[in-house]
C-alpha positions in Angstrom: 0.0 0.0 0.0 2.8 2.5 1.0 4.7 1.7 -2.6 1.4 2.7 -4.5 1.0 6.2 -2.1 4.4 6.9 -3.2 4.3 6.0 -6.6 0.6 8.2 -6.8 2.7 10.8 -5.3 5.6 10.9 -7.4 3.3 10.9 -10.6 1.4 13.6 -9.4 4.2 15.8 -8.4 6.2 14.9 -12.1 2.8 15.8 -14.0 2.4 19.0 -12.0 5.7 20.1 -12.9 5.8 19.2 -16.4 2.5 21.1 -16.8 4.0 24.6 -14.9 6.6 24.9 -17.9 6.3 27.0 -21.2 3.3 25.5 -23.1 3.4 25.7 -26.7 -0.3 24.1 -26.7 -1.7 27.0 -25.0 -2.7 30.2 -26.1 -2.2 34.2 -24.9 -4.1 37.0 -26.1 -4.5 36.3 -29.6 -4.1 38.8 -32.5 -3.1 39.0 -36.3 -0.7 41.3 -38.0 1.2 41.1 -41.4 4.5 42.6 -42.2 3.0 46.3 -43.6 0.4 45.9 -40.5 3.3 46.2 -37.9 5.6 48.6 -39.9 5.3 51.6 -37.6 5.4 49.1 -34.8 2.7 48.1 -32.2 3.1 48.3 -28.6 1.1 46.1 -25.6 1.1 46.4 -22.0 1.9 43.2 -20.0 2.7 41.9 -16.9 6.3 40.3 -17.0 7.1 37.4 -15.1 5.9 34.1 -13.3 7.1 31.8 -10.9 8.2 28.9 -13.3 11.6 28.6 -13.5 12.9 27.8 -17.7 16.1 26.6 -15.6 13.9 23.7 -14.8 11.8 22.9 -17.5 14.3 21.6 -20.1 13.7 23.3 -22.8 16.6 24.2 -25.5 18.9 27.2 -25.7 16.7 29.4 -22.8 19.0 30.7 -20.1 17.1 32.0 -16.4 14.8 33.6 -16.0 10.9 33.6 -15.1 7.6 32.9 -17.2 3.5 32.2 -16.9 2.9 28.4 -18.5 0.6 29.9 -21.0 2.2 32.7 -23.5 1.4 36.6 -22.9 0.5 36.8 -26.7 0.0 34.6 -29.5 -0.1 36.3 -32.8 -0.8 35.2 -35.6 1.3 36.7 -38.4 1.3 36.4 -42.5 2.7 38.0 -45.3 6.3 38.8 -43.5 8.3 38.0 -46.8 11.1 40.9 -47.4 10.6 42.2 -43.4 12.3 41.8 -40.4 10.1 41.7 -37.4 11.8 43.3 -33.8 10.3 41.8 -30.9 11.6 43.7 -27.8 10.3 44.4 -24.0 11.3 47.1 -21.4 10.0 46.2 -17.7 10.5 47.7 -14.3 12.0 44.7 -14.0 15.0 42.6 -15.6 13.2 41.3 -18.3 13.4 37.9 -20.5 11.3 37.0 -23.6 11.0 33.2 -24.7 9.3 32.9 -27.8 8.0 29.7 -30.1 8.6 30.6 -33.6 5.5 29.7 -36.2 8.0 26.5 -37.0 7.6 25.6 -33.6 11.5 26.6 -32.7 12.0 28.1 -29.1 14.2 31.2 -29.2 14.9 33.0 -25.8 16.9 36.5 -25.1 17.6 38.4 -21.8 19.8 41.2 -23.0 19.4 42.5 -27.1 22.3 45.1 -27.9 19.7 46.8 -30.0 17.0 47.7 -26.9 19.0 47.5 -23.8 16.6 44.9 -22.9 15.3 41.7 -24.1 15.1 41.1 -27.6 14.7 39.2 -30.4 15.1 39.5 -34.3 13.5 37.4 -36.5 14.0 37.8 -40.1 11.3 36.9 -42.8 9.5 34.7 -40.4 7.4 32.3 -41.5 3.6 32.2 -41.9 1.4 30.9 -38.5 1.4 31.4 -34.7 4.1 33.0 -32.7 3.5 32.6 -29.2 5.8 35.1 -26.6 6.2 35.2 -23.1 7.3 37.7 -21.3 9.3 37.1 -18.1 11.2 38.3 -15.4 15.1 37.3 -14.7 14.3 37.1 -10.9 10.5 34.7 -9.4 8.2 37.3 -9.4 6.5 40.2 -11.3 6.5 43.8 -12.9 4.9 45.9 -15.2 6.6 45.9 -18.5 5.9 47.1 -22.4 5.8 44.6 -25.3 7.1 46.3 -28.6 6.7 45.0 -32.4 7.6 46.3 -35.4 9.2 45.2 -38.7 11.8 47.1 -41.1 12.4 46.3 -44.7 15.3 43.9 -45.1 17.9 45.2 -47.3 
């Protein structure tokens, strides 16, 4: 009886932590943009942070740093041939961005050299969803700005 209580326990605790990660299956607030639509950029309050830790949760090329399971955003984005598309994010906090790439790829930054801040530059990206969260270096929370916009490429 004791070996099943452990074993319940242990399955429990694995499946609770496996489901506190970055999920790719869930959704943010949802909205679509092409590559003209976001040319003078778009900008979106958020909360950055969360208390699961991308240390733990196993996922490629992420460094720490702090997230919600489900995304902030998940856009939906088309027609981005010939742009780059800057996605950046100034907090009151240290902030990180972990993104899943319409290809499902995970790309993660804590410090771009072009905002001070986290960034990430993505060029022509492909058609489809792009999920981002928007975390905090440290467990915890802070007001912060999401910021989108494409350039031409040269």
């Amino acid at each position: 009886m004791r070996t099943w209580l452990i074993l319940i326990a242990f399955l429990t605790t694995a499946a609770s932590g496996a489901t506190a990660c970055p999920d790719e299956e869930e959704y943010g607030e949802i909205r679509m943009f092409t590559g003209k639509g976001l040319y003078y950029g778009r900008q979106f309050s958020v909360t950055a942070g969360g208390h699961e830790s991308l240390s733990d949760c196993g996922i490629q090329n992420t460094g720490p740093g702090h997230v919600a399971p489900s995304p902030d955003f998940s856009f939906v984005i088309q027609n981005m041939g010939g742009y780059e598309l800057m996605i950046s994010v100034i907090g009151k906090c240290d902030t990180v961005l972990l993104i899943n790439t319409p290809t499902e790829e995970w790309i993660f930054n804590d410090e771009a050299d072009f905002v001070g801040d986290a960034g990430i530059l993505l060029q022509e990206p492909p058609a489809g969803w792009l999920d981002i969260w928007v975390g905090a270096y440290e467990d915890g929370f802070c007001d912060a700005v999401l910021h989108l916009e494409t350039t031409e490429m040269q």
